[in-house]
N, C-alpha and C positions, 0 to 999 in steps of 0.2 A: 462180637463186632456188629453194630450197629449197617446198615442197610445204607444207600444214600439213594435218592429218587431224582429221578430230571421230569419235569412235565413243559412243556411248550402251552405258556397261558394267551388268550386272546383277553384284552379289555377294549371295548366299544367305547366311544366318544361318548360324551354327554349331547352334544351336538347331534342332529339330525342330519344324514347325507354326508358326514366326515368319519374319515380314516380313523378306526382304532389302533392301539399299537399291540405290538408284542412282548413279553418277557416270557424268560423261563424263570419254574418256581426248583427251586434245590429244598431238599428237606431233608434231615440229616440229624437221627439224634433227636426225633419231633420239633427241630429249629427250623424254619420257614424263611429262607431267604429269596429274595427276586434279585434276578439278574435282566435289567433293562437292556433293548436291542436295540430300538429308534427305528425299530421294521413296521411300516403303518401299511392297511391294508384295510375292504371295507367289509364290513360282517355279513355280506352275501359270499364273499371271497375268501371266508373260514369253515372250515366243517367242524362241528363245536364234537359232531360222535366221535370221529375218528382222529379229532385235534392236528389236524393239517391244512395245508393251503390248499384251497380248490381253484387250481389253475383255468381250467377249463369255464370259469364264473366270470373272468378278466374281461371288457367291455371291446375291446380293441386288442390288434394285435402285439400292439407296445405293451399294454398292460399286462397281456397274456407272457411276455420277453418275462416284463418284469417280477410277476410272480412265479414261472418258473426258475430267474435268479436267485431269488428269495428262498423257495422252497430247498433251493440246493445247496444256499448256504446256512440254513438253518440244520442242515444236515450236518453240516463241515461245523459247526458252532458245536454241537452236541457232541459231537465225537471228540471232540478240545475238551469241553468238560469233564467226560468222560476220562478222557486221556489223564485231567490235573486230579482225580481221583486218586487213579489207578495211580502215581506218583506217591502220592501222600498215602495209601497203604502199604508201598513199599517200604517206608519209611517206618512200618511196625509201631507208630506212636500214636495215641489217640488224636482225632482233627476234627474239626466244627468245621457247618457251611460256610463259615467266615472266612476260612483259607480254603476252602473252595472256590469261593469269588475273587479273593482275592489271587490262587494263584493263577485261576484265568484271563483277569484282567492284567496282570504280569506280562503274560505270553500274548495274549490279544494285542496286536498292532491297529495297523490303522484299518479306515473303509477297503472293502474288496471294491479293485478297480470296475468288473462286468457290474458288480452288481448298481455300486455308484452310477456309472453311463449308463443303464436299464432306467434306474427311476431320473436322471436327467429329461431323456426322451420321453419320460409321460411329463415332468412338468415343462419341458419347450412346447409341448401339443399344447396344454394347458391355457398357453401364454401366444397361443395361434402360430410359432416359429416352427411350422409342418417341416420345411426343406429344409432346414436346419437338422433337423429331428432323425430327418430321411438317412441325412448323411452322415449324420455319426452312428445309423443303426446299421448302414455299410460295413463302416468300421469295425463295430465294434463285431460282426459276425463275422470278417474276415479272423480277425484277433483272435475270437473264442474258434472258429476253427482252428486256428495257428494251436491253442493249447489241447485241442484234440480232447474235448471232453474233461480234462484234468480238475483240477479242483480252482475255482477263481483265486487269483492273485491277489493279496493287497495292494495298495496304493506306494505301500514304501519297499515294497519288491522290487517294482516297475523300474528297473534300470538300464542301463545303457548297452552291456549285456546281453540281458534278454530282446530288446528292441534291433541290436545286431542279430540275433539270431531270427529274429521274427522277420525281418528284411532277405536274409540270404534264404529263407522258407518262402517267400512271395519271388523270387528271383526265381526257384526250384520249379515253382507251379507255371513257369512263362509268362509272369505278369511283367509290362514293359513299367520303366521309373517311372512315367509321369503317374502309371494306380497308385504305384507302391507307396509312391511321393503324396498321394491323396489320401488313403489310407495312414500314414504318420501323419499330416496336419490335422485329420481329424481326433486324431485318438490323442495327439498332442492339446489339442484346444480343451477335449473334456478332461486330461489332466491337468493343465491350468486352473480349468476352474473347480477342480479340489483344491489346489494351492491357495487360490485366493480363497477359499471358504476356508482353509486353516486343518483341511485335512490332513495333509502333508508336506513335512518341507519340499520345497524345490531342489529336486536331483539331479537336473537337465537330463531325462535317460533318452532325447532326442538328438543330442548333441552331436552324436557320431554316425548319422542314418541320414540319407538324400530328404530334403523335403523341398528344394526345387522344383521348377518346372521347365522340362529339355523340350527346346524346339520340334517340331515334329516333322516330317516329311511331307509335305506338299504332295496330296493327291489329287489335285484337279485337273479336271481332262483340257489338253493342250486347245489352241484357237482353232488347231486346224479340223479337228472332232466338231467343233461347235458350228463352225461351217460347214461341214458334212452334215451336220443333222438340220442344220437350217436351210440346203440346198436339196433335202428328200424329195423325191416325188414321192406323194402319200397319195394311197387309190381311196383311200376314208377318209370322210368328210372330220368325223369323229378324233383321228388319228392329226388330220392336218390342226383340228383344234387344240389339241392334246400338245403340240408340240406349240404352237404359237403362245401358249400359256406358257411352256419351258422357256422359249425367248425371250418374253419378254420381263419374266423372274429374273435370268439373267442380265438382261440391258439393265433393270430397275434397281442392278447390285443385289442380287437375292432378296428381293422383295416374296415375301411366306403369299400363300395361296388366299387366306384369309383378308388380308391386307389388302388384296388386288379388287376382291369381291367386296370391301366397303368402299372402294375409289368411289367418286364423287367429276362431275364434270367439272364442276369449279376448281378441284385443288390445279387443274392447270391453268395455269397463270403469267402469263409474259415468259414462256419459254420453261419455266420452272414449275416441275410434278411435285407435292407436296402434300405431306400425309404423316398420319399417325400411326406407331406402330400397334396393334389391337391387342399386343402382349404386354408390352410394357409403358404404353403411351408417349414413347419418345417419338419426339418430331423431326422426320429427314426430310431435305430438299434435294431433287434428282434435275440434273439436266434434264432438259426433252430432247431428243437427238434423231434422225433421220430416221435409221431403224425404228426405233417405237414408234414414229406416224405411220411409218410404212406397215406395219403390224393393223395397225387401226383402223387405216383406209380397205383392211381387206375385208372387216366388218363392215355390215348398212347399219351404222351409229344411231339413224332416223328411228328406228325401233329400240333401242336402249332406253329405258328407264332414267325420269332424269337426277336417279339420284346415285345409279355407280355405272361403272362400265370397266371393262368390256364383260360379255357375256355370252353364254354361248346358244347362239344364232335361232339354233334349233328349239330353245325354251320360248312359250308364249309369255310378253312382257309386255307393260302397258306403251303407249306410243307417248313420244313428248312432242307435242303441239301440233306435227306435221303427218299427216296421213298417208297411208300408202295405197296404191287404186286396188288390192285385195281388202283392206278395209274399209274402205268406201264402198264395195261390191256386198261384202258382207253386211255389212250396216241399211243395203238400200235392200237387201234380201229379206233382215228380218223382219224392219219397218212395212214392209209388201205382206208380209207374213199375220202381221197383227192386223192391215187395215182391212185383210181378205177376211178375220177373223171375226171383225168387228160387224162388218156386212153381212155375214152368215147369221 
């Protein structure tokens, strides 16, 4: 009885800076067959001694996901071979690598779900969709904790099912619906797009799991809190600033910290505050309303900068047009300073 051999081959690109792929070589009977995987990887990222993936060579930490994916399912591939071996000598009949392959590809289903979502996230990086990227890798590590280590899934496993049980397992750990609910749209979305790539038909295995989003409870502090902290007697100057900066985030409908610090004297305008947001560059228009002047009149504006305000008091800032008799003091100090300088 003839031997059969598995070896895990790397080939390198012809290309400079691109992915090689993988196959495994079957010999059997001195017949030489390859079994192509579509696993690409780049030849810093192969150890050619010991014929394995070098996780640890992975550029980022997506890529590092991805090649420990990879590695583990090159695992799970081998041991299938294996497995359609050990069949076919049960079988007492002579067999070539040609019913080797073929009985693998037989039993070979579709893409393994982790491992598909792993190399999605390297190529959304790829394509600049970071936060895209961010949240399916959410996902898909709640997921793969869900299978506790187990062997990845394929794509046409993925059923409805499973997706029930994976739900009442995020219910167990104290996750409220709206995660749970974030967690299935995203592992919903990179299923889809195995379907539209032709990976697998369409199962709906979302069909019977919340993917909703439940109102939430309203926790903001009631008006009459806001008026307690806006009636403090504060003994710090520091403190009393600290807090008029909370006020007027408030008045200005949560205007971010950021926002406040590129105001501009102009964007007020006929009664109307007007500005850009510095995150997303959307433009709000805010009433001006008594509270906000009253905020403002507590600063001396005459030393603001004329190009944001408000600011805090205590920072040295250039003056806009008008002088204050400490800087006309200092200014007639220095000028006495240089023309005693000049006489000496």
């Amino acid at each position: 009885m003839y031997m059969t051999s598995i070896t895990v081959k790397f080939r390198p690109s012809s290309i400079i800076q691109k992915e090689g792929t993988l196959h495994y070589q079957i010999i059997h009977h001195r017949k030489v067959r390859k079994l192509r995987t579509g696993y690409k990887l780049f030849p810093s990222e192969w150890n050619s001694t010991l014929q394995r993936i070098n996780v640890s060579a992975g550029k980022n930490e997506e890529r590092r996901l991805y090649l420990a994916a990879l590695k583990k399912h090159i695992d799970v591939d081998l041991f299938k071979i294996k497995e359609c071996i050990s069949r076919l000598k049960q079988e007492n009949k002579p067999y070539t690598a040609d019913r080797v392959v073929g009985l693998y590809f037989t039993h070979q289903a579709s893409c393994p779900f982790l491992l598909y979502g792993k190399k999605l996230l390297v190529e959304l990086k790829k394509i600049g969709k970071v936060r895209t990227a961010d949240t399916y890798r959410n996902a898909l590590g709640s997921f793969e904790h869900f299978l506790n280590n187990r062997a990845d899934i394929l794509l046409e496993e993925l059923d409805s099912n499973l997706m029930i049980s994976y739900e009442s397992w995020l219910k167990g750990t104290g996750i409220c619906p709206n995660t749970s609910s974030y967690y299935m749209r995203n592992l919903r979305a990179i299923y889809n797009r195995a379907v539209e790539q032709g990976l697998v038909a369409q199962q709906n295995p979302f069909k019977h799991v919340y993917t909703g989003i439940d109102k939430t409870k309203k926790r903001a502090v009631s008006l009459d809190v806001i008026r307690e902290i806006r009636d403090l007697n504060l003994a710090k100057k520091s403190q009393t600033f600290a807090r008029d900066i909370f006020l007027f985030s408030f008045y200005t409908r949560g205007m971010s910290f950021v926002d406040m610090a590129f105001l501009k004297k102009k964007d007020l305008q006929n009664g109307i505050l007007t500005y850009r947001r510095n995150k997303t560059g959307q433009q709000l228009f805010i009433k001006w309303e008594k509270p906000m002047q009253e905020l403002i009149d507590k600063y001396d504006t005459s030393i603001i900068r004329k190009s944001k305000f408000p600011q805090n008091p205590k920072r040295s800032v250039r003056f806009s047009g008008k002088r204050t008799k400490r800087s006309v003091q200092k200014r007639k100090a220095r000028n006495t300073q240089k023309a005693e300088t000049k006489v000496l």
